[in-house]
C-alpha positions, 0 to 999 in steps of 0.5 A: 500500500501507498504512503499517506497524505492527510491525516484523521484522527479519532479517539475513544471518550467516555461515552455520552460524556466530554469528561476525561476518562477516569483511571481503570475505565476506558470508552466507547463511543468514537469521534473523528477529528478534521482532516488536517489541512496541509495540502495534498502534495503528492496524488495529485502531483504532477511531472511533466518531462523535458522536451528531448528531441529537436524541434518540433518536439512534444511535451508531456505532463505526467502524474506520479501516484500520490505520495510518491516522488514525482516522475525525474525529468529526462536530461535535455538534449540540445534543442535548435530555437527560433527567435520569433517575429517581432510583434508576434508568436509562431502563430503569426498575427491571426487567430488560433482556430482551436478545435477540441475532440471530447467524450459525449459526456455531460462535460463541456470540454470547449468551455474549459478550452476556452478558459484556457485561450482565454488566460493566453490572451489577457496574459500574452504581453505579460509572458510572451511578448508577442500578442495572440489570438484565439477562435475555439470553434469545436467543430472546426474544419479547418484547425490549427490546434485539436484539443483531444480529449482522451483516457490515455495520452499516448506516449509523449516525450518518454511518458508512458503515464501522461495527463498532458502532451503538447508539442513545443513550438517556438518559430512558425516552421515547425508548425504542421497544421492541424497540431494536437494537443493531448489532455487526459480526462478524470480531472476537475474542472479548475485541475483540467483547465490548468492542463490545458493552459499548461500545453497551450503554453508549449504551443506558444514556446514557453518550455518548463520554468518559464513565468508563469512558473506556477503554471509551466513549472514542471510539477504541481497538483492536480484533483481528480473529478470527485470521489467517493469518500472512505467513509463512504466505502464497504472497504477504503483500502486498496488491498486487504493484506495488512502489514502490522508494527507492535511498539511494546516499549510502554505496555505493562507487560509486553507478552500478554500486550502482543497476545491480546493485539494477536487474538484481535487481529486474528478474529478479523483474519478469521472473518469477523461479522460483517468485516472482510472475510479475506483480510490478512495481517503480517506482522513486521519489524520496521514501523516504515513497512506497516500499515497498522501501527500500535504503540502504548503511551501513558497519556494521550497524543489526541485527547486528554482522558482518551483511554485509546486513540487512531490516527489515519492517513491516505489519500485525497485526489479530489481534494475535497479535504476527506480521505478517499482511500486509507493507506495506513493507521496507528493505534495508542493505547493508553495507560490500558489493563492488558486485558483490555488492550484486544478490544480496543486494537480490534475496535479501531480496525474495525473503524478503520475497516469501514465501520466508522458508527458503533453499530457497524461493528461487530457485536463486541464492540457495540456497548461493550462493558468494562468486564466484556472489554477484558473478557476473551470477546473474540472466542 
């Protein structure tokens, strides 16, 4: 599984109250904190790739899956450029006459087009230096540039995972009427126009750095049209097999702490009633390589009094500040009775398995009492 982004956390108060949660007792109802709002920095990263070949030469906007490093762009080979006429781009002084290919959805595609021609005019003194024009007509015969729309941009400049290509034009020369441009669909609408505006810049001889750097730089974001939340889902996970880390340093007694985790997981692993029943947990030495965290603490990093508390990552493509897809979560156990320590690892995985409201989960951990919390709950 991936890397997480944003992070929700959660916490187990005293039920139907807000006071701190006495020493010897523990809680039960959960409550989930706002997202953090630090921006999503990597799923909607984009990389774009340096133009390699000479001119004309093809320009690609390339997405990295969220969290990882965005896609390296290739050394530049020496590129021949052409120094533009005076008062005017490698389009010369009439209008660009753009049309655009799109899906038969209910998207209007031309008006994101036309934004983004837009932009390029009001802004043409400012960052080129030449004046230009625009006429987006979609069913235009006669083109200069097709805006195609499509799932996948075919390979572009060395991309193979492309959400934009556009080839780098720089003198009048190099320009084969009618000129495609690539853009790949799935984005929002502010997220799609930024394409497009980025590969019409391409058209116009902006390379990668050039102002507007926050537009023609060669990494950014992007948001994917909205998706549904993980709260939202029967499972928020990519895959059901689970890699588990147990930091024990703080627990009373760390054996008795490891068997109460393992006989909790291991009731999942073994089809918990309305869980997954093909859920696998790994249990593993390195906190890097697990999903599933759980540690022990003698006083809460959520909330004060919090007998237990969950952190979760993931991930947020649409940018709607809610997590569509969990990629990881920690668990603290705090000041706990060993005996208690199963029941409250097997109440956040079951959270975090999609059974966010009590009700969801299975029967042990709906209203449980003290006792039935250290009792053996999973046979």
């Amino acid at each position: 599984m991936r890397g997480s982004i944003l992070l929700v956390a959660a916490l187990v108060v005293l039920a139907g109250c807000a006071a701190p949660v006495s020493p010897g007792t523990d809680a039960t109802t959960a409550t989930t904190a706002t997202p953090a709002a630090s921006p999503p920095t990597s799923e909607a990263t984009t990389a774009t790739a340096t133009p390699t070949t000479s001119p004309p030469s093809t320009t690609a906007t390339a997405t990295a899956t969220a969290t990882t490093t965005p896609t390296a762009s290739p050394t530049p080979e020496p590129t021949e450029t052409f120094t533009p006429a005076s008062g005017y781009g490698p389009w010369g002084s009439e209008p660009v006459v753009v049309a655009v290919e799109a899906p038969d959805d209910d998207r209007d595609y031309a008006a994101f087009v036309s934004e983004a021609t837009a932009f390029w005019e009001a802004n043409d003194a400012r960052y080129l230096g030449y004046e230009v024009a625009y006429e987006v007509d979609a069913d235009a015969r006669d083109p200069d540039i097709v805006v195609r729309f499509v799932d996948a941009v075919p390979e572009c400049g060395g991309q193979t995972d492309a959400v934009g290509c556009a080839p780098y034009l720089t003198d009048a020369r190099q320009i084969d009427r009618p000129e495609t441009v690539y853009i790949r669909t799935g984005f929002g609408d502010d997220s799609t126009v930024d394409i497009v505006e980025h590969e019409l810049g391409h058209t116009l001889g902006l390379a990668h750095g050039d102002e507007p750097a926050e537009l023609m730089n060669a990494t950014g974001i992007l948001y994917t049209l909205p998706r549904t939340n993980a709260t939202d889902k029967a499972f928020p996970w990519d895959d059901p097999n689970f890699t588990v880390y147990v930091d024990d340093a703080n627990a009373s007694d760390p054996d008795a702490a490891r068997e109460q985790i393992r006989h909790a997981l291991d009731y999942f692993e073994a089809g918990a009633p309305g869980m997954p029943d093909n859920l696998t947990y790994t249990y593993v030495d390195d906190p890097a390589d697990a999903e599933v965290r759980i540690s022990f603490a003698d006083t809460s990093p959520c909330a004060a009094g919090a007998a237990s508390c969950a952190i979760g990552g993931g991930y947020d493509p649409d940018g709607d500040d809610a997590l569509e897809t969990y990629s990881d979560y920690r668990v603290v156990l705090v000041d706990l009775d060993t005996e208690a320590v199963g029941w409250h690892v097997g109440y956040w995985t079951a959270h975090y398995l999609g059974a966010e409201a009590d009700e969801d989960k299975p029967e042990p951990f709906r209203n449980a009492t003290y006792g039935e919390r250290r009792s053996e709950w999973w046979t």
